[in-house]
Residue frames as qw, qx, qy, qz and C-alpha x, y, z in Angstrom:
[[0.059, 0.910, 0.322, 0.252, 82.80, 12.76, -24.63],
 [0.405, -0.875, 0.020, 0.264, 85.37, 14.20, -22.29],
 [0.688, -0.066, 0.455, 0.562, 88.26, 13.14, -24.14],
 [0.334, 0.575, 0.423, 0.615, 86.92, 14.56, -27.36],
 [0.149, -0.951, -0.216, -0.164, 85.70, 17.54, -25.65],
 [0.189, -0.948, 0.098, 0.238, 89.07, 18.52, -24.46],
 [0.555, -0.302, 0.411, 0.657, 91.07, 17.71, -27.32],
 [0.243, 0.562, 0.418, 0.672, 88.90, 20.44, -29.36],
 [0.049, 0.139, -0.214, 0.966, 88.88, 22.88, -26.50],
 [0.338, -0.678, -0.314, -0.572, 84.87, 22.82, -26.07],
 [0.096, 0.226, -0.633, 0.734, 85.39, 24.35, -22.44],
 [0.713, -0.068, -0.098, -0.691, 81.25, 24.09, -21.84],
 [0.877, 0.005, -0.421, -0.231, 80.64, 20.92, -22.69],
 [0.610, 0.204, -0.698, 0.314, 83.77, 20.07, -20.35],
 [0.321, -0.265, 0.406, -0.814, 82.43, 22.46, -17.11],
 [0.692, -0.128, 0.172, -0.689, 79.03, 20.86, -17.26],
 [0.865, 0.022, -0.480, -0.144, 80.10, 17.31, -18.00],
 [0.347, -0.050, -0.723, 0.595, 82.34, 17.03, -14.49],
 [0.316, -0.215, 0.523, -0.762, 79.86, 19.03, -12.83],
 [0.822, -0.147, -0.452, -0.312, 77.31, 15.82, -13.87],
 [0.782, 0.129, -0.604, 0.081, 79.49, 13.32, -12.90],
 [0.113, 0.158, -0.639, 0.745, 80.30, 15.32, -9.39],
 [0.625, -0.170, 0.052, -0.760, 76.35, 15.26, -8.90],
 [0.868, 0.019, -0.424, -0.257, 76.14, 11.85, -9.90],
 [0.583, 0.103, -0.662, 0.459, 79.05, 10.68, -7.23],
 [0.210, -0.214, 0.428, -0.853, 77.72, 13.14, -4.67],
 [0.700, -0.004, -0.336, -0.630, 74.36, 11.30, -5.37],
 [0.834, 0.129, -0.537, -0.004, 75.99, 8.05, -5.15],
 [0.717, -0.688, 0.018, -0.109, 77.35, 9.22, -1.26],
 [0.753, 0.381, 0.114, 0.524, 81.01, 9.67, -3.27],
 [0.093, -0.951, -0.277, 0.098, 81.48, 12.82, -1.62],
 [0.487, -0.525, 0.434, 0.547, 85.51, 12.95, -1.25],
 [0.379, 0.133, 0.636, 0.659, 85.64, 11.95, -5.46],
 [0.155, 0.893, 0.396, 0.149, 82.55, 14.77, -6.03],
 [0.139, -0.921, 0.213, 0.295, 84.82, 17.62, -4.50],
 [0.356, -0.315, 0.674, 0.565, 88.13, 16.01, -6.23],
 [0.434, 0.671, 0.533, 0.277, 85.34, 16.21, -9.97],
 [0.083, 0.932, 0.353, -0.010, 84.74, 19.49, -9.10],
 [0.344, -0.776, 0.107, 0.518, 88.15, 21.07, -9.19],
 [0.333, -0.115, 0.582, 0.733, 88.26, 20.92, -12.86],
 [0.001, 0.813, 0.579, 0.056, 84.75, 22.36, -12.74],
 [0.333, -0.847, -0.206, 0.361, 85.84, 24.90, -10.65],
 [0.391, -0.428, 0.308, 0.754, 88.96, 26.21, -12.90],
 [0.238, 0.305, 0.597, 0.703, 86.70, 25.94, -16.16],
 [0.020, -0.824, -0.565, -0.038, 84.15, 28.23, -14.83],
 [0.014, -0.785, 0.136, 0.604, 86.81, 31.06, -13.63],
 [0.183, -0.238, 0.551, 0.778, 88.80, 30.65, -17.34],
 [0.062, 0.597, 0.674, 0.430, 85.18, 30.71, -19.23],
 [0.005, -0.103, 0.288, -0.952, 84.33, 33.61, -16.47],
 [0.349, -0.292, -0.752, -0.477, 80.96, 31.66, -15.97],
 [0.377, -0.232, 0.383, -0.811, 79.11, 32.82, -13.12],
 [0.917, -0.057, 0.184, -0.350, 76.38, 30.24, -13.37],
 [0.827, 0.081, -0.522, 0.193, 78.88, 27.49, -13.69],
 [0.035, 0.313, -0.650, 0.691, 80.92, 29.05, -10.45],
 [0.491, -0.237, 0.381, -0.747, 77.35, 28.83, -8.80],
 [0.892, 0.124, -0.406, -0.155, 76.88, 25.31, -10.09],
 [0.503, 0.477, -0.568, 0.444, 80.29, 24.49, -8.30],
 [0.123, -0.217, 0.662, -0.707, 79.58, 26.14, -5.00],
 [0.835, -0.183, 0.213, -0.473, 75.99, 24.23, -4.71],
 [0.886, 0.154, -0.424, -0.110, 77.37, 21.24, -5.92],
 [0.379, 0.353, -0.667, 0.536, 80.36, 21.39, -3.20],
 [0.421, -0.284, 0.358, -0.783, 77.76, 22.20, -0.61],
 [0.926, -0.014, -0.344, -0.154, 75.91, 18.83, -1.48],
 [0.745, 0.252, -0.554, 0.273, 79.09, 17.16, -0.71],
 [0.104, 0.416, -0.552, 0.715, 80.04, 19.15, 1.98],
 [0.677, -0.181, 0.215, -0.680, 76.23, 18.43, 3.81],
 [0.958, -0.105, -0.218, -0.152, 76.90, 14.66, 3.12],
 [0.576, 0.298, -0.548, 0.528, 80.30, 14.73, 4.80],
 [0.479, -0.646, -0.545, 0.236, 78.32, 16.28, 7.96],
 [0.373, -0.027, 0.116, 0.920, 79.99, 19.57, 6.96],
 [0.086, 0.797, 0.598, -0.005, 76.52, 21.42, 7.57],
 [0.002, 0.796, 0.027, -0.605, 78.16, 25.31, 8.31],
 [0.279, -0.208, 0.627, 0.697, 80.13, 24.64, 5.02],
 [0.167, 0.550, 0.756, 0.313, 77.13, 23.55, 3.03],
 [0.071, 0.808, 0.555, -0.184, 75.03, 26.44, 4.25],
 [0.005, -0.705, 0.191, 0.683, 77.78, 29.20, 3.65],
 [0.271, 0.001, 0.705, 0.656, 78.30, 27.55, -0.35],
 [0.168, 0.582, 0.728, 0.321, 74.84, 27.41, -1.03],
 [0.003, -0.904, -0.224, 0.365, 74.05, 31.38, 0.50],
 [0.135, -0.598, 0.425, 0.666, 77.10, 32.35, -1.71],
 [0.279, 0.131, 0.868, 0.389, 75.30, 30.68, -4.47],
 [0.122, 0.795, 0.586, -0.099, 72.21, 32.11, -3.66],
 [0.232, -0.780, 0.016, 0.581, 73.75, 35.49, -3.96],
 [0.240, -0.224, 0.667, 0.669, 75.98, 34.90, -6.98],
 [0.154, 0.523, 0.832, 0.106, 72.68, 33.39, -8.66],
 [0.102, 0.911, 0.341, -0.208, 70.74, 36.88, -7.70],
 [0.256, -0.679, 0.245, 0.643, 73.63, 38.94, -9.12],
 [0.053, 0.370, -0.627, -0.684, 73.68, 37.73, -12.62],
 [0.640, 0.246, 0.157, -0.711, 70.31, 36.99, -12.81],
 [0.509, 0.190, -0.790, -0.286, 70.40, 32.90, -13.14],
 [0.636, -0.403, 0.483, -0.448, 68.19, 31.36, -10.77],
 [0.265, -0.337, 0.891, -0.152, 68.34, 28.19, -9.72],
 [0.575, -0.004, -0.568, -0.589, 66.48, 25.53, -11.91],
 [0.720, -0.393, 0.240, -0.520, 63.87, 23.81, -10.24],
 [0.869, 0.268, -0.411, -0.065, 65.25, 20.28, -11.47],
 [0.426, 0.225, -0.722, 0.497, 68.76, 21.02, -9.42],
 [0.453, -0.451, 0.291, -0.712, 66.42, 22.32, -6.23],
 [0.977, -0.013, -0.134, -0.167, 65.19, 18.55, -6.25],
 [0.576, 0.517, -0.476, 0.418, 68.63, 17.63, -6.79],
 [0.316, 0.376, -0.562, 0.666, 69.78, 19.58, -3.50],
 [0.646, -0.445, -0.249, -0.568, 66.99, 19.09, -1.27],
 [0.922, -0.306, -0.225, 0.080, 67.74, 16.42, 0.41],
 [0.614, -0.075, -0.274, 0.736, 71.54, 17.50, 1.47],
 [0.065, 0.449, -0.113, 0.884, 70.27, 21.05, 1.88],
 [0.634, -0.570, -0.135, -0.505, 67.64, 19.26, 4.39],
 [0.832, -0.080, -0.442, 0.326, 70.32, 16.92, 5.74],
 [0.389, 0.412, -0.275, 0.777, 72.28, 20.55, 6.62],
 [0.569, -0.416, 0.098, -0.703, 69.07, 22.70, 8.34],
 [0.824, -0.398, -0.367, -0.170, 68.53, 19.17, 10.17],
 [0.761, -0.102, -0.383, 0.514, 72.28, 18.54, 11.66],
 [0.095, 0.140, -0.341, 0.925, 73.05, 22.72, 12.91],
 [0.197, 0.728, 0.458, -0.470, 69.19, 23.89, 13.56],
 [0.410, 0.744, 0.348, 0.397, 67.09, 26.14, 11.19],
 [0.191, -0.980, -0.052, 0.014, 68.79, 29.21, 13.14],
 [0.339, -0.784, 0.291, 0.431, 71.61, 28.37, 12.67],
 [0.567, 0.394, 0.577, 0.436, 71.85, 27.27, 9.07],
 [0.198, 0.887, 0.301, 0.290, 70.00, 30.66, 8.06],
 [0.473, -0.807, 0.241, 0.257, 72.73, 32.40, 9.81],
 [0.558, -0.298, 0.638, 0.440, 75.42, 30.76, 8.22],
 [0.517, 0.477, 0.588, 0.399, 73.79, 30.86, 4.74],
 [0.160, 0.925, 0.339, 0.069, 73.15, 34.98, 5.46],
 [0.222, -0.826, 0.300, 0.423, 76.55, 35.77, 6.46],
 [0.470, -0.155, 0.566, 0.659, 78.40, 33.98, 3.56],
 [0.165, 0.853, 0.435, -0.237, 75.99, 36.45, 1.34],
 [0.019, -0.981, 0.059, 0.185, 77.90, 38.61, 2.43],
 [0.638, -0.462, 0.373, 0.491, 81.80, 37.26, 1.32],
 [0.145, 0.779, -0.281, -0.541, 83.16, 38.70, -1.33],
 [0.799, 0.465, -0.288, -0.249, 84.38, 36.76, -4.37],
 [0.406, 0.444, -0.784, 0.154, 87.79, 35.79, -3.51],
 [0.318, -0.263, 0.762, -0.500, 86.44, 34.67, 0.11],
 [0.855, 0.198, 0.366, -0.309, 83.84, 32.35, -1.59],
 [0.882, 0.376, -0.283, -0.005, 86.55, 30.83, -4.05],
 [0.251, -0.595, 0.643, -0.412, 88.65, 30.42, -1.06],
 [0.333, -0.366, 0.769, -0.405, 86.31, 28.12, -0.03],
 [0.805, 0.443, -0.084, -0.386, 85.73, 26.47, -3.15],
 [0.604, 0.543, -0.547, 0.202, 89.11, 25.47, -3.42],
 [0.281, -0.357, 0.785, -0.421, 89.50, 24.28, 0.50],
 [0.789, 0.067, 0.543, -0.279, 87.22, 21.28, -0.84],
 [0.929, 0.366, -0.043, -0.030, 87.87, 20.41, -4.13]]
């Protein structure tokens, strides 16, 4: 499917098939080869200009980042997610919530809930380029 899909250009079909397969390794406790999926996630969402694939990206890095013990990381991806999400009106399907649960409880467990929610309200606040900054310092 990937193959075919990028030797007819479908840029979709490629975004959302690495961002599977970076779930599915992130899943699998694959965390180093989920961020190294995601950086061909991460380039088809800016050249499609996909907001809800970018926000796919940054939860999906945050996963990784919360199984690598990378808890402030996790919390700032997923508040810039949360943010991005409320901006272009795509919430979060309950399916991936399930999904990120567990690493998004792994995160709140390793800093505290004060300081997670901290960390998740200031990256809120980062502007675009400062939250694909640190999209690209992981994949």
């Amino acid at each position: 499917m990937l193959a075919i899909s990028r030797e007819i250009g479908l840029k979709f079909t490629l975004c959302y098939a690495h961002l599977g397969l970076a779930r599915l390794a992130c899943l699998q406790g694959h965390y180093a080869q989920s961020h190294s999926i995601l950086k061909e996630a991460l380039l088809l969402s800016q050249d499609m200009g996909a907001d809800w694939a970018f926000a796919f990206v940054l939860e999906t890095n945050a996963c990784a980042a919360a199984g690598q013990g990378s808890h402030e990381t996790a919390a700032a991806l997923w508040g810039a997610a949360a943010r991005l999400r409320e901006m272009v009106g795509a919430p979060l399907p309950q399916a991936y919530a399930d999904i990120y649960q567990p690493f998004e409880a792994a995160a709140r467990n390793g800093m505290g809930e004060a300081a997670f929610t901290t960390a998740w309200q200031r990256a809120r606040q980062f502007p675009s380029p400062g939250v694909l900054e640190l999209a690209q310092g992981l994949t």
